[in-house]
C-alpha positions in Angstrom: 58.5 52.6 137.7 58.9 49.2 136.6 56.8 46.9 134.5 54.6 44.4 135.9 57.0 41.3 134.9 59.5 43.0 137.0 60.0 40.9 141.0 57.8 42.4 143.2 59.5 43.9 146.7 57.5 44.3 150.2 59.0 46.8 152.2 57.0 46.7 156.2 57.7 50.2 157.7 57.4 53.7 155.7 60.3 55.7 158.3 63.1 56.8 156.3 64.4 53.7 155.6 61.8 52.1 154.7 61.3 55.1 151.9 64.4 55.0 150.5 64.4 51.3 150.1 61.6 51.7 147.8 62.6 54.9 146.5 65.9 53.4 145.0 63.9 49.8 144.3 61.2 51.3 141.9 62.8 51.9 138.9 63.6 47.9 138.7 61.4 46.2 140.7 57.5 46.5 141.7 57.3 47.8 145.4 54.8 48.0 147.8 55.6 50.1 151.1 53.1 48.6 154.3 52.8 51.0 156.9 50.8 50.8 160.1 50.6 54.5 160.3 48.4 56.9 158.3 51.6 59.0 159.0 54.8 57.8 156.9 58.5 59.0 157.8 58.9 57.4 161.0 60.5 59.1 164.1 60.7 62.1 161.8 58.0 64.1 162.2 56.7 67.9 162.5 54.1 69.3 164.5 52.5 72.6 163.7 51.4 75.2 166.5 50.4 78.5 166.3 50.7 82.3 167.8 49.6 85.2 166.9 47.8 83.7 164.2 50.8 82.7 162.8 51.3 78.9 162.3 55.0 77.2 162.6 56.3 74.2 161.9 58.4 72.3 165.3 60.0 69.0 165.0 59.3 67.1 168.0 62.8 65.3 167.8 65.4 67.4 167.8 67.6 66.9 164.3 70.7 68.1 163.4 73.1 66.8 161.3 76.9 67.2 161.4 78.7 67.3 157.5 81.8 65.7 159.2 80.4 62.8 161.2 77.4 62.1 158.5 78.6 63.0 155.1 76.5 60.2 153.5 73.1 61.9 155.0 74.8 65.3 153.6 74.9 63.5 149.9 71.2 62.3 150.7 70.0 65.9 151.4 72.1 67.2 148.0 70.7 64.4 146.2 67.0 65.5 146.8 68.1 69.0 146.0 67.7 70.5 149.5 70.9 72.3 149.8 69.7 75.4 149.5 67.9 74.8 153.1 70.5 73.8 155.2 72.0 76.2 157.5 74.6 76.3 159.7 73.7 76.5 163.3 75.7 76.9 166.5 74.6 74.6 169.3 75.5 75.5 173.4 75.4 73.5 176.1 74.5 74.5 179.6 74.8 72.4 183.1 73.5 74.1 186.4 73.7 73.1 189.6 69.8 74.3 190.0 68.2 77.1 188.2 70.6 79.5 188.8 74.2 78.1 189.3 75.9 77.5 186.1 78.5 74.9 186.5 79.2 74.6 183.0 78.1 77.0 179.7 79.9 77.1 176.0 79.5 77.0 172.1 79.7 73.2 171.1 81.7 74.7 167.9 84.1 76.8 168.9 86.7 75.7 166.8 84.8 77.6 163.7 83.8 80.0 165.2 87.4 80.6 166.7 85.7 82.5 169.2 87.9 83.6 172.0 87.0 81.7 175.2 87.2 82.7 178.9 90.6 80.3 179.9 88.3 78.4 182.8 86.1 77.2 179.7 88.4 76.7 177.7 89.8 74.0 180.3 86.4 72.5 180.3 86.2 72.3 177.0 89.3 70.5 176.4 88.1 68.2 179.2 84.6 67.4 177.9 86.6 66.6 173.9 88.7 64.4 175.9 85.8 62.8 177.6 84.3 62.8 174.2 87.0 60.9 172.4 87.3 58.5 175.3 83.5 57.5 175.4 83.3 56.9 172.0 86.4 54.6 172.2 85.1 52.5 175.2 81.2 52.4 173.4 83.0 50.2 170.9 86.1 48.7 172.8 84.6 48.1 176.7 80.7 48.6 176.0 80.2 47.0 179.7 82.0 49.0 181.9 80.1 50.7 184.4 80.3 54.7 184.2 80.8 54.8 188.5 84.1 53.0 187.9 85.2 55.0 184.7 84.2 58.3 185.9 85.8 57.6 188.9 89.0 57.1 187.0 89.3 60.4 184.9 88.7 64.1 185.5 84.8 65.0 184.3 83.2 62.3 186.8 80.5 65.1 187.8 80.3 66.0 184.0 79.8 62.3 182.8 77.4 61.1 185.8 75.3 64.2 185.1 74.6 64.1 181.5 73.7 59.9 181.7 71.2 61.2 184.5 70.0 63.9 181.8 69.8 61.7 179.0 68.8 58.4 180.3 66.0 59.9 182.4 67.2 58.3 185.7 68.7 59.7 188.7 72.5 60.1 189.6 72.6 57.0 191.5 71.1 55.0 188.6 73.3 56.1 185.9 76.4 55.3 188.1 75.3 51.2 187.6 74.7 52.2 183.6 77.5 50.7 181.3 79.3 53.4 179.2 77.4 51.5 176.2 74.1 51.4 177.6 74.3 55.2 178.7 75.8 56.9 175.7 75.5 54.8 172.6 72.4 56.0 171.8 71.8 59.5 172.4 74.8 60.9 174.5 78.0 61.6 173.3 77.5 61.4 169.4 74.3 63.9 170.4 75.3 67.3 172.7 78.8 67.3 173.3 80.7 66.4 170.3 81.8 70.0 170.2 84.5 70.1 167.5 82.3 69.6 164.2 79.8 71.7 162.2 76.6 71.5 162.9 73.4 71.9 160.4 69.4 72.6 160.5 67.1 72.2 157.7 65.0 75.0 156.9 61.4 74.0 157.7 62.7 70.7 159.4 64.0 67.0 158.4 60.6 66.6 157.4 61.6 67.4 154.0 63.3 64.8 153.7 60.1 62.4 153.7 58.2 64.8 151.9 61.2 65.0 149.2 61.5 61.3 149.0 57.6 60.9 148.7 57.3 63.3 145.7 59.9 60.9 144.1 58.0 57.6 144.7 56.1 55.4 142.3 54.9 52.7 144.4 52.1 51.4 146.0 51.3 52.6 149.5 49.3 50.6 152.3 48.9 52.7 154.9 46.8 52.6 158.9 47.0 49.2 159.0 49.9 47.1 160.5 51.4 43.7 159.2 49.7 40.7 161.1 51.6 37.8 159.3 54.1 36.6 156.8 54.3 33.3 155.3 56.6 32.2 153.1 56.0 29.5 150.2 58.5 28.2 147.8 57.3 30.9 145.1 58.0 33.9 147.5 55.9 35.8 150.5 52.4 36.6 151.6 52.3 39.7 153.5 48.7 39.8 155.1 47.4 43.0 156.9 43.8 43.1 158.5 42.4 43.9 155.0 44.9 43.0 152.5 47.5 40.3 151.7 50.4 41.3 149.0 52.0 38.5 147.7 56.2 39.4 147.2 59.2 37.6 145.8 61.6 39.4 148.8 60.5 41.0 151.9 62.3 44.2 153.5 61.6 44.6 157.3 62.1 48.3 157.8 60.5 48.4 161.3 62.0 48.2 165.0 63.2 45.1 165.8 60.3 44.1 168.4 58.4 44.3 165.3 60.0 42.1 163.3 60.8 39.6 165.6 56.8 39.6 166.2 56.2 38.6 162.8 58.8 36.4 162.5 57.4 33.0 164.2 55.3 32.4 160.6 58.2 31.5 158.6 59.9 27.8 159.1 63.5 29.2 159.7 62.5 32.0 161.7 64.3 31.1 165.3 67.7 32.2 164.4 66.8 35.9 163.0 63.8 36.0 165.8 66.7 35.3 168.4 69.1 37.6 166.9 66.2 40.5 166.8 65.6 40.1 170.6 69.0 40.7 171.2 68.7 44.8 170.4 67.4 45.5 174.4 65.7 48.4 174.2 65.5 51.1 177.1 62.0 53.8 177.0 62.1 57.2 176.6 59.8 60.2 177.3 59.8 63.7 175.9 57.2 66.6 175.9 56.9 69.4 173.8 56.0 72.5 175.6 55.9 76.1 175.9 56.6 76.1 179.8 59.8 78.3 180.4 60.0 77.5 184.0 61.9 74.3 183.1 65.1 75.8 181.8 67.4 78.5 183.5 65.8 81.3 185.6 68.2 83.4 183.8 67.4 83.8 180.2 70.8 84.9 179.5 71.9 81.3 180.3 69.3 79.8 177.8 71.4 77.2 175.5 70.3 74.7 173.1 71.1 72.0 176.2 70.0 72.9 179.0 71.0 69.9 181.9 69.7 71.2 185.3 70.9 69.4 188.5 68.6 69.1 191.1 68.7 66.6 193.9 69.3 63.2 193.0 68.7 63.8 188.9 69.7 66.1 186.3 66.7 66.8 183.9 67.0 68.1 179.9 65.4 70.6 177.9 66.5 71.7 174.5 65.7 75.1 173.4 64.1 74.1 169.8 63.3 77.9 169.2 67.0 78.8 169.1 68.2 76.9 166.2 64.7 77.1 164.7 64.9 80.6 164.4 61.5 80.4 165.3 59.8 83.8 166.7 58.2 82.1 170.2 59.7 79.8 172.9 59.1 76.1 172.6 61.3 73.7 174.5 61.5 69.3 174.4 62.0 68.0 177.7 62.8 64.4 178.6 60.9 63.1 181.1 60.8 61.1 184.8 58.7 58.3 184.5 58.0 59.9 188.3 58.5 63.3 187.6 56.8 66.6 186.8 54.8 67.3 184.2 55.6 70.8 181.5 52.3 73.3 181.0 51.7 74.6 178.1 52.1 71.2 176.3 52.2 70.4 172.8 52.7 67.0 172.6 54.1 64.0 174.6 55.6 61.2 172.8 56.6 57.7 174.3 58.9 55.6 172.5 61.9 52.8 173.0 65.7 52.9 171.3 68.3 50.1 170.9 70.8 50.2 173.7 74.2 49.8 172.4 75.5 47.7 174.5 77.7 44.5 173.9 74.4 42.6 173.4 73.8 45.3 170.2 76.9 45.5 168.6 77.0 41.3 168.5 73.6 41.3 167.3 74.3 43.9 164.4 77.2 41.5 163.0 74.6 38.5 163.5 72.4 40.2 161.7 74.3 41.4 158.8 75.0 37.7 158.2 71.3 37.0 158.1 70.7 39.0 155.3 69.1 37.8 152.4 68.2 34.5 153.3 65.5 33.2 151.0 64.7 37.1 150.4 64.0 38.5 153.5 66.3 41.9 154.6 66.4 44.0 157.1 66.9 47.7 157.3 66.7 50.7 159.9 68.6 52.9 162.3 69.4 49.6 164.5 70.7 47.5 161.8 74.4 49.4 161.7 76.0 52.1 163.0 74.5 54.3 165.6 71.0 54.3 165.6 70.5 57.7 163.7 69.4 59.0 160.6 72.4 57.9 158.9 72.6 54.3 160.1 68.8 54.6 158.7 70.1 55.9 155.4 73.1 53.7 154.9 70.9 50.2 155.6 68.7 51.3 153.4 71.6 51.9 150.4 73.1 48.4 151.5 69.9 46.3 150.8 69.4 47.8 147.8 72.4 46.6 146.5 72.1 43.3 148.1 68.7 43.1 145.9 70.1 44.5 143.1 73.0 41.8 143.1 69.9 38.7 143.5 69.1 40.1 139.7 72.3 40.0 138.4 
């Protein structure tokens, strides 16, 4: 920890980056992390239930990371000597026409498991990798194009419509006006379907993470109250909860953009970051944690880890958390119709808005990275580079630390 002549650092939000912001600050700086939640980690999260008498631990967001496309979050689990907990899984995707017609049903990693495949998957799979490749290169390139008139252009269109419907929670005719950037940036095709790279759990859940981080921290914690104001003076910040103001010499905001912007209006340069932060449109999701099996498969020989069912004008997801749990008794997250049925046997429902990735998003990330540091205020989180996931979280954390660093220097 470091002594009390050191600078003293404010970091608003205790998710993951947030943590590891003040986790890599402590040693030469004072830090103070203010959270608004007696809960700190963020969107990562565990929920415990019970059967039998027997209690077990479910993330309510499914995690899973991938050593190829997120080596950095790989180095982050080593780092806090968690190794020894991850294991490999082997993720499937289903799509039915209905409960009972299987349109579409294979490993996500078959490469590694160089399993032999039936020849009419093996044509799908090599369809859906080119899809893959494709998505990814138009999320970056043409963010804007509608997915009607790409799908309409390539083999797959069924495939692509029906996993936006799945993922974006709207029906078929929706997604068709959804922009390739809007409908897969986010959660899509760098989630289910990227089908040629390894694929890891944490024992016990991502929660560790937090946990691991937190048994490392020296700081001072506010917690259950959220940030009302900050004001900036010429010798630094006041950050002012309901029952406490902190006074800091830089500022992190490692909260969702909304927030920030919110809070932004008390400092005298604030209109250009402000406008920048409303630039990150943000689209509402919906998912329930259940125990109701009547929302996947009738067959439970067709159970995968994605399960997209097509029925009528919308395709609804569940993911089968008890298969790469390991987990002894069925519990399944469904996203949700804002119209739709609701799951029995529910464990939780959770509410909450991500960044589209849209053209809008990407300009607003290179905006924002320029933004950085003026008269000591960062920014950090999932939305601030890359692709809105736990390593984006990780990686803006690593790069404001060395932008404060390199103020000291």
């Amino acid at each position: 920890m470091a002594n009390h002549h050191a600078k003293h650092v404010v970091v608003v939000g205790g998710g993951l980056a947030g943590l590891v912001t003040a986790w890599k600050l402590q040693d030469a700086f004072r830090v103070t992390v203010m959270e608004s939640s007696p809960r700190l980690g963020g969107q990562i999260d565990a929920i415990t239930t019970s059967s039998s008498a027997q209690e077990y631990q479910v993330e309510p967001n499914t995690q899973m990371v991938s050593s190829h496309a997120q080596p950095q979050l790989m180095n982050l689990i080593s780092e806090l000597s968690l190794t020894d907990k991850v294991c490999w899984v082997n993720p499937s995707l289903m799509i039915m026409r209905g409960l009972d017609e299987v349109q579409y049903n294979a490993p996500m990693t078959f490469r590694r498991l160089g399993l032999s495949l039936q020849e009419d998957n093996r044509e799908v799979l090599k369809e859906v990798i080119g899809l893959n490749r494709e998505i990814r290169r138009l999320v970056h390139e043409q963010p804007n194009i509608s997915a009607l008139d790409w799908a309409q252009s390539v083999r797959g269109r069924n495939l692509v419509l029906d996993l936006i419907s799945a993922i974006n929670g709207c029906n078929l005719q929706e997604g068709e006006e959804y922009q390739i950037g809007q409908a897969f940036g986010m959660q899509g095709i760098t989630g289910p379907v990227r089908m040629v790279r390894d694929y890891y759990r944490l024992e016990g859940g991502f929660r560790q993470l937090i946990d691991s981080i937190l048994d490392r921290l020296e700081v001072n914690i506010v917690g259950t109250k959220p940030v009302v104001a900050i004001r900036h003076s010429n010798d630094g910040f006041d950050v002012s909860s309901d029952v406490v103001t902190v006074h800091a010499d830089y500022v992190v905001m490692a909260c969702p953009p909304a927030e920030s912007a919110r809070l932004l209006p008390n400092l005298p340069w604030s209109g250009q970051p402000k406008r920048v932060l409303e630039q990150f449109n943000v689209q509402s999701r919906r998912v329930a944690l259940h125990t109701d099996s009547t929302w996947m498969p009738r067959n439970p020989a067709h159970w995968s880890s994605f399960n997209i069912v097509r029925s009528a004008d919308r395709c609804q997801m569940t993911v089968w958390c008890s298969q790469y749990n390991e987990l002894p008794i069925s519990i399944f997250r469904s996203w949700l119709f804002e119209d739709g049925d609701r799951p029995d046997g529910l464990i939780k429902q959770r509410s909450y808005s991500v960044p589209i990735m849209d053209a809008s998003f990407v300009g607003a990330q290179k905006k924002l990275a320029r933004l950085q540091g003026r008269l000591g205020l960062w920014f950090a989180g999932s939305y601030v580079q890359g692709s809105n996931n736990l390593q984006s979280a990780y990686l803006s954390a690593l790069a404001v630390v060395e932008s404060i660093a390199a103020e000291e220097l």
